[in-house]
N, C-alpha and C positions, 0 to 999 in steps of 0.2 A: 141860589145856592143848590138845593135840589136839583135844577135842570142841568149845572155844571158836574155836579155827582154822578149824574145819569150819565150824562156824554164822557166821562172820564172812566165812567166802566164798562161800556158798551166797547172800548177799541179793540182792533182786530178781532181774529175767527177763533174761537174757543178750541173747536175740533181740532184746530190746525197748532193749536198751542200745545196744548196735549200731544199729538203727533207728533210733536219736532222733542216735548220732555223724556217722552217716551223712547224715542230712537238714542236721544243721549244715556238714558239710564241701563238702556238695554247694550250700547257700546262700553262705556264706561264698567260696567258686571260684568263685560266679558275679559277687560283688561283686569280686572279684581280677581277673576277667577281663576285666570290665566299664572297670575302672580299668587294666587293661594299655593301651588303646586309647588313653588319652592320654597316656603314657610313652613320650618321645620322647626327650629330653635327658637331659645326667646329671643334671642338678636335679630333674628329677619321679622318678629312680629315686633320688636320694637324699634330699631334703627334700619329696616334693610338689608343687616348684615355689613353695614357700614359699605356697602358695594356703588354707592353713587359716584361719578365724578363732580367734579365743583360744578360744570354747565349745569350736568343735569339738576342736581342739587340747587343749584341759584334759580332755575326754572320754577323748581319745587316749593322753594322760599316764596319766589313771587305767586306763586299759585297759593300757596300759605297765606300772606301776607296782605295780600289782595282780597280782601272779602266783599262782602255784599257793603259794609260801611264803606270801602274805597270806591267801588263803583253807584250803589243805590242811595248812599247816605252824602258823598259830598258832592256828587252831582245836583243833588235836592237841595243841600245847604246852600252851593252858589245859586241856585236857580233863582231861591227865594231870597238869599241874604248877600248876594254880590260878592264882595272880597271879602269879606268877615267868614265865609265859607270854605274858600280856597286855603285859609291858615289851617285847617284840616291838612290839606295834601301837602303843604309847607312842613307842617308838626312829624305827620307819618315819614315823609320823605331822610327830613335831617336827621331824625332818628336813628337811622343805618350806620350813618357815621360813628356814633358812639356804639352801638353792636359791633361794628367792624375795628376800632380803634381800640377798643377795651375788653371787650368778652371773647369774640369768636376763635381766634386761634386760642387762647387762654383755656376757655371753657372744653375745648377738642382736645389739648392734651391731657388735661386733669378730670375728665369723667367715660361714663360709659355707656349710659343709656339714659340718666335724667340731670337734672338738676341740682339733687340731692346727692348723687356721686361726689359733685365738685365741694360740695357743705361739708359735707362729712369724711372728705379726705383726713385731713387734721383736726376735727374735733371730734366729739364725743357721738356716734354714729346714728342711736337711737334715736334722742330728742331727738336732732337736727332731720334726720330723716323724714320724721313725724311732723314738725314744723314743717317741712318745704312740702311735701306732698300736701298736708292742707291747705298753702296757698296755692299752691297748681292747681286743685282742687276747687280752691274759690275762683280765678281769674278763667280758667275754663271754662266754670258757669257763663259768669258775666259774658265771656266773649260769646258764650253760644247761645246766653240770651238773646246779642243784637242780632245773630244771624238767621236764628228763628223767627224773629218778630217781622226780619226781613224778608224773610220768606211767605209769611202768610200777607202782609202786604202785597207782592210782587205777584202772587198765583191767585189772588183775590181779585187782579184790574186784569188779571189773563184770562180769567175762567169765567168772569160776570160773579165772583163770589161776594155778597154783601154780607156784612153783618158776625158778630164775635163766632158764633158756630161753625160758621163755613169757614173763617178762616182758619180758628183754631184747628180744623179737619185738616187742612194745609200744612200746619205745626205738626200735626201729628203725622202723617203720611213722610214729611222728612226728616222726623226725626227715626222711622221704622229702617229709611233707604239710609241714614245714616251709621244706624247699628247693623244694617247689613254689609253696608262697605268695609267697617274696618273686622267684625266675625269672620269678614271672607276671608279679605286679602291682607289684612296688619300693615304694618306700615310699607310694605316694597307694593300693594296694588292701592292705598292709600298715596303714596310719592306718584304712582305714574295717572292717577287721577287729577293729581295737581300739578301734574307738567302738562298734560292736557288741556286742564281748565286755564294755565297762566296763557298759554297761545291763543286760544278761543277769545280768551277775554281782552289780553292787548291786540288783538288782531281786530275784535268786533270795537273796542273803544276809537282803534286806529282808524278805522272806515266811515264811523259817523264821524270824527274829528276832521276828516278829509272833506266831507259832504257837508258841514256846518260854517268852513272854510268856502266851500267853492259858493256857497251860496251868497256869500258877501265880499266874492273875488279875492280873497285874501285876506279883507281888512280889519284885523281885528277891530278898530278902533270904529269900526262900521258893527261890529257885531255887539259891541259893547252899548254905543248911540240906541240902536233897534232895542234892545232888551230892556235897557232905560224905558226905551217910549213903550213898550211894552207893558212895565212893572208901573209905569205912572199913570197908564191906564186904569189901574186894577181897579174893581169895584171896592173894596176894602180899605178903609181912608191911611190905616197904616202902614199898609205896603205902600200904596200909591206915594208915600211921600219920602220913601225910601233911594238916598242914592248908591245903586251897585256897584257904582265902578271904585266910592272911595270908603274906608275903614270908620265903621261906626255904626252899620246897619241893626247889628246884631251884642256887639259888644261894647258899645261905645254912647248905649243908653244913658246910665249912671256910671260914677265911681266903682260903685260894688261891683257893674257887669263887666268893667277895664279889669279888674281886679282879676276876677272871673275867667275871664281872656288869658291874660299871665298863668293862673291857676292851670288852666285846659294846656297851655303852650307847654309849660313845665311837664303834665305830664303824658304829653305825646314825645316828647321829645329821649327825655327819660325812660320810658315804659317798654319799647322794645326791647330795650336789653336784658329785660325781665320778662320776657313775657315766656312760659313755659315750652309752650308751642313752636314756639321758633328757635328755644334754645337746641330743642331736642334735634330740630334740623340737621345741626352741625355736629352730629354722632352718626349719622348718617352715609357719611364720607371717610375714606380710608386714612386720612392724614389731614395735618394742620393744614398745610399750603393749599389742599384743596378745598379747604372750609374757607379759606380768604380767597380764592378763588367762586368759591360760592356767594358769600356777600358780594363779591366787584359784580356779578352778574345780575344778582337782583338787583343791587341798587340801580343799575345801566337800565334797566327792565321797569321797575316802580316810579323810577323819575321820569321814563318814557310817557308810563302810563298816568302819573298825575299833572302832566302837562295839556294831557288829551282830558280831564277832567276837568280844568277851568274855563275848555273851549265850549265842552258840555253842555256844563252848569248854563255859560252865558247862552249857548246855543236855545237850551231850555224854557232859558225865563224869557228869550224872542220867539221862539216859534208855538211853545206854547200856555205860557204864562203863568204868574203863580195860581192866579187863582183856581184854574185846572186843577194843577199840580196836587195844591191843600185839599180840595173836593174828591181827590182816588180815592182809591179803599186803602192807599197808602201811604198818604201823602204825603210830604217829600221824594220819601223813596220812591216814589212813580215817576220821578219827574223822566229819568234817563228810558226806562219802555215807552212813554207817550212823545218822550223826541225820538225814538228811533220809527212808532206809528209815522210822523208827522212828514218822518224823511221818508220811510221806503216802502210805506203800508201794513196791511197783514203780514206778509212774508217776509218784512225784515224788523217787524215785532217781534214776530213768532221764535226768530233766528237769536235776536238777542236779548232776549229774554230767557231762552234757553240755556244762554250764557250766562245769565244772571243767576240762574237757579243751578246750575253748572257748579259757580262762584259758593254759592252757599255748601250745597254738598260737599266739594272736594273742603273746605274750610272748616264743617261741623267734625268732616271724619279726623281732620288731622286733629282738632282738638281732642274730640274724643279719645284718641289714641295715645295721645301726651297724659291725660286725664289717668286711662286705666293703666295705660304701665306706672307712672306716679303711685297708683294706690297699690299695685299689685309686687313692685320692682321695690318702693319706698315701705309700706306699711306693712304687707300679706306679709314677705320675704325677706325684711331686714329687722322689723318691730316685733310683730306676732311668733313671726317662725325662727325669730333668733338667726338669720343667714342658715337654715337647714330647710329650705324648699327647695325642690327639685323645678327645674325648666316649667317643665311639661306642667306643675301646680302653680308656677306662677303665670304662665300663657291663659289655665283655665279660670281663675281668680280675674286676670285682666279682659277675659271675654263677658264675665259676669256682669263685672265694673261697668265694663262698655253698653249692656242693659240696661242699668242700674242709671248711669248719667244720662241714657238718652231719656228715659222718661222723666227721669229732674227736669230734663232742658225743655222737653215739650212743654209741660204744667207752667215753667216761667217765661217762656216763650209767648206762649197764648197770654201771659197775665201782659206782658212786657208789647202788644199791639199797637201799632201805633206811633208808638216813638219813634225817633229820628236813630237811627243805629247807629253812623259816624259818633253820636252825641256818648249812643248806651257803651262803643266799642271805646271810643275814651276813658270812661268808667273802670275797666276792663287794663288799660294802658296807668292810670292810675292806683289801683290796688299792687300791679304788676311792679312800680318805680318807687312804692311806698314800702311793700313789701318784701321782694325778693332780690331789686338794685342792690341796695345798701351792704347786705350780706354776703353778695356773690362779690361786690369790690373790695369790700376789707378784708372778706376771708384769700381771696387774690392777691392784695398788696400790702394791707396790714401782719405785720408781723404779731405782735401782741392781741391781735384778737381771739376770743377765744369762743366757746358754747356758749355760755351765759349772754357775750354780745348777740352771737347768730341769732339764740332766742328771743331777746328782748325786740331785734333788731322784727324778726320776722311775724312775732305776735301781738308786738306793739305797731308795728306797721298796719298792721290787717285789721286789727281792730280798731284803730284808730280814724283808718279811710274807709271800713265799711261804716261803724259807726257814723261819718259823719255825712257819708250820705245817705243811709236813712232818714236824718231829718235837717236834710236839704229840700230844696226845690225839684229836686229830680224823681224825689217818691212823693210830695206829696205839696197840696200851696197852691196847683195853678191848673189850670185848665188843662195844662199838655204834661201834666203829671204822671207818672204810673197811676196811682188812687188820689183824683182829680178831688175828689168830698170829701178827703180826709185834708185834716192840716194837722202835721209836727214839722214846720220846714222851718225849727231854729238856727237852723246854722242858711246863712244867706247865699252861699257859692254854691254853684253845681256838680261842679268838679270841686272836689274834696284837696289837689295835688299838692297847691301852694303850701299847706299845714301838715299833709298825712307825708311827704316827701321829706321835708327838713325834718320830721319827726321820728319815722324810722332810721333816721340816717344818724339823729341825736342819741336815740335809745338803745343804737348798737353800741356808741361810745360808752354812754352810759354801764349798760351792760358787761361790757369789756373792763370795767374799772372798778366796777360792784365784785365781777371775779375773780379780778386778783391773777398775779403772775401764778402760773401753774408752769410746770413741766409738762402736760399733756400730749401738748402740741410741736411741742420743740423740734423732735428731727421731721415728722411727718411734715413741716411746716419747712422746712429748710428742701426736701426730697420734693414738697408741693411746688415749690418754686423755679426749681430746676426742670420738673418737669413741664412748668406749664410756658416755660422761656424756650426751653430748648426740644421738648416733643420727647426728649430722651426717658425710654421706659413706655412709653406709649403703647408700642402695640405688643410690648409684653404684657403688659395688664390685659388689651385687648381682649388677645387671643388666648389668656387665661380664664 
């Protein structure tokens, strides 16, 4: 095991790794910089100025959307766990549909910069506020936990970094490049970061997919056989006896792990249409039609791109096996750099790994940037300051923010090492469908719902799935735990979904009914309707 350590952080030229990071970071700042120049208002540092077209914008989504767990995390899941890993890219995928089917035009004609716009149309402004910004709040952690963790994996097998310090240095270093991207540029040099990074990254996924292909003349059915004899090699007697090509590797242990499975399915599947970060996307663009314009593009673009992720994964666990894989300084998440070494050497490590680290940055800044306008747009400026801050205090407020979260995320970043990200960024999809689904559909379709539901719906959700995975298997129980020596893993699932999803979605009713018919809502609730069906009034709010 040691000697496979060694050869697993020894690939490619260090020098040359840093060279090609560098060249991207120094491209990248210039396009930030560039786009600093017309971020004047809070609308260009929080939507752009709604000035994207839907292309551009579904670009932006996929560069969004696509993180280090799409590329670093289910690459490493198939590699090691066959098809039981690929229901990742399955879950992320069908996701879209319900985003595109339910929220996106909806969400574009009834809000204006976050989430909380759309809450508090027809209810009671403050709470609701206040609630939705702490869950943006939470789920922006989480997400930017996996993409940290990701990160100091992935610059750890590039650089020859061993060991919790050096990588943690890693954590920190992008979480610095992180708070400078969005201080620069706000969200119009944060969007053209991530239409950059979306082409880089299906572009670099598309070329190894090509070259994993030509090397078994086509066959898939030949690349699946290989990886088999591969994974049945392993020195490790429970991989070795693991089959990849059919469903059970991974979830299909016990009962409780099927269960588990379902749990995870639910909520990937659910979670995008709550997830902060991507909601705020679709403010971004001048009108509804091109926000659904924007969805048909990423999804053309994500499904592209997790098809070239099954080929990976298998490519992976054939050319270079899990047990490599497990032995990086990141293991799983190594697996996709040590198949791009395996294909094209140094120099097309170097290349796509730069992509990879690309992936993280353009992903930590959108979050971040969803994060501080939430606190600055939701709490400073609607809670605090009563709707009486000016632009220019809420822009300074959301720069602070942006501080403020990047060193939360390093500190959980570095604690979060390790872990398999697709797994931590599910976590993240589950707080996301427990908490904020439920809310954004009944306050959209339900007529009778009111405050009281929204908060039940969104404090009972959040607590309910943060709680339960804290004393899950995922903090603490098992070897590949967060805090491996500690044990409170009473609750048996990983993913919390199966329980915290029905639960918010119970507690909004609840809520609704604990309240009581009020008058509060009544015309706002009628006016919300019309507007979010027909667009009409739309860019008089806007442009007000």
């Amino acid at each position: 095991m040691t000697t496979l350590a060694a050869d697993a952080a020894s690939v490619g030229n260090p020098a040359l790794n840093i060279a090609i990071f560098v060249a991207f970071v120094v491209i990248t700042m210039t396009i930030v910089i560039r786009a600093s120049k017309t971020t004047k208002k809070a609308s260009d540092f929080y939507t752009g100025g709604g000035q994207f077209s839907g292309p551009q914008n579904g670009f932006a989504i996929a560069g969004d959307y696509l993180s280090a767990a799409s590329f670093l995390g289910i690459a490493g899941a198939i590699a090691v766990f066959g098809y039981d890993g690929f229901l990742y890219s399955v879950g992320f995928l069908v996701a879209w549909l319900v985003a595109l089917l339910l929220v996106a035009e909806l969400l574009r004609n009834t809000g204006r910069f976050t989430m909380a716009d759309v809450l508090s149309f027809r209810l009671k402004e403050r709470p609701v506020r206040m609630a939705a910004a702490l869950s943006t709040l939470t789920v922006s952690l989480f997400y930017l936990l996996a993409q940290m963790a990701g990160a100091g994996g992935l610059v750890a097998l590039l650089l020859n970094i061993d060991g919790k310090f050096g990588q943690g240095v890693v954590v920190a270093v992008v979480g610095v490049l992180m708070i400078a991207y969005v201080l620069i540029g706000g969200m119009k040099g944060t969007t053209y970061v991530q239409m950059v990074k979306a082409v880089l990254l299906i572009a670099g996924a598309g070329v190894m997919f090509v070259l994993v292909l030509f090397a078994v003349k086509g066959n898939f059915s030949q690349l699946i056989a290989d990886a088999q004899a591969t994974v049945s090699g392993s020195a490790n007697e429970a991989v070795a006896g693991r089959d990849i090509a059919a469903p059970g590797a991974k979830y299909g242990i016990s009962d409780m792990s099927k269960l588990d499975f379902i749990s995870l399915g639910i909520a990937l599947v659910l979670g995008t249409a709550g997830l902060p970060h991507v909601l705020m996307r679709f403010y971004t663009v001048p009108t509804a039609k091109e926000a659904r314009r924007s969805v048909t593009w990423a999804i053309a673009l994500i499904g592209a791109f997790y098809l070239f992720t099954l080929v990976l994964g298998y490519g992976a666990a054939k050319s270079v096996g899990p047990d490599k894989i497990l032995a990086a300084p990141g293991k799983e998440n190594s697996a996709a750099p040590l198949l791009a070494f395996e294909l094209g050497g140094t120099i097309f490590l170097a290349v796509i790994s730069a992509v990879a680290f690309a992936t993280i940055l353009a992903v930590v800044a959108g979050l971040a940037i969803t994060a501080s306008a939430s606190f600055a747009h939701d709490i400073y400026a609607s809670v605090i300051k009563r709707g009486n801050a000016t632009e220019e205090q809420q822009v300074r407020v959301s720069r602070i923010t942006v501080v403020v979260i990047g060193v939360i995320s390093i500190v959980l970043g570095i604690a979060a090492m390790g872990q398999n990200i697709a797994f931590l960024v599910a976590l993240a999809f589950a707080v996301a469908a427990s908490a904020n689904l439920p809310t954004l559909l009944f306050s959209l379709f339900w007529k009778r719902f009111n405050t009281t539901g929204a908060l039940f719906s969104i404090y009972g959700g959040l607590i309910t799935c943060i709680g339960l995975i804290v004393i899950s298997p995922a903090v603490s129980g098992k070897t590949t735990s967060m805090f491996p020596d500690a044990n409170f893993d009473f609750f048996p699932m990983s993913n919390p979904g199966i329980v915290s999803i029905p639960a918010g979605f119970l507690l909004a009713i609840i809520g609704t009914y604990i309240g009581g018919r009020r008058k509060e809502n009544a015309a706002k609730q009628a006016e919300m309707e019309v507007r979010s069906l027909t667009g009409v009034g739309v860019e008089k709010a806007v442009s007000h």
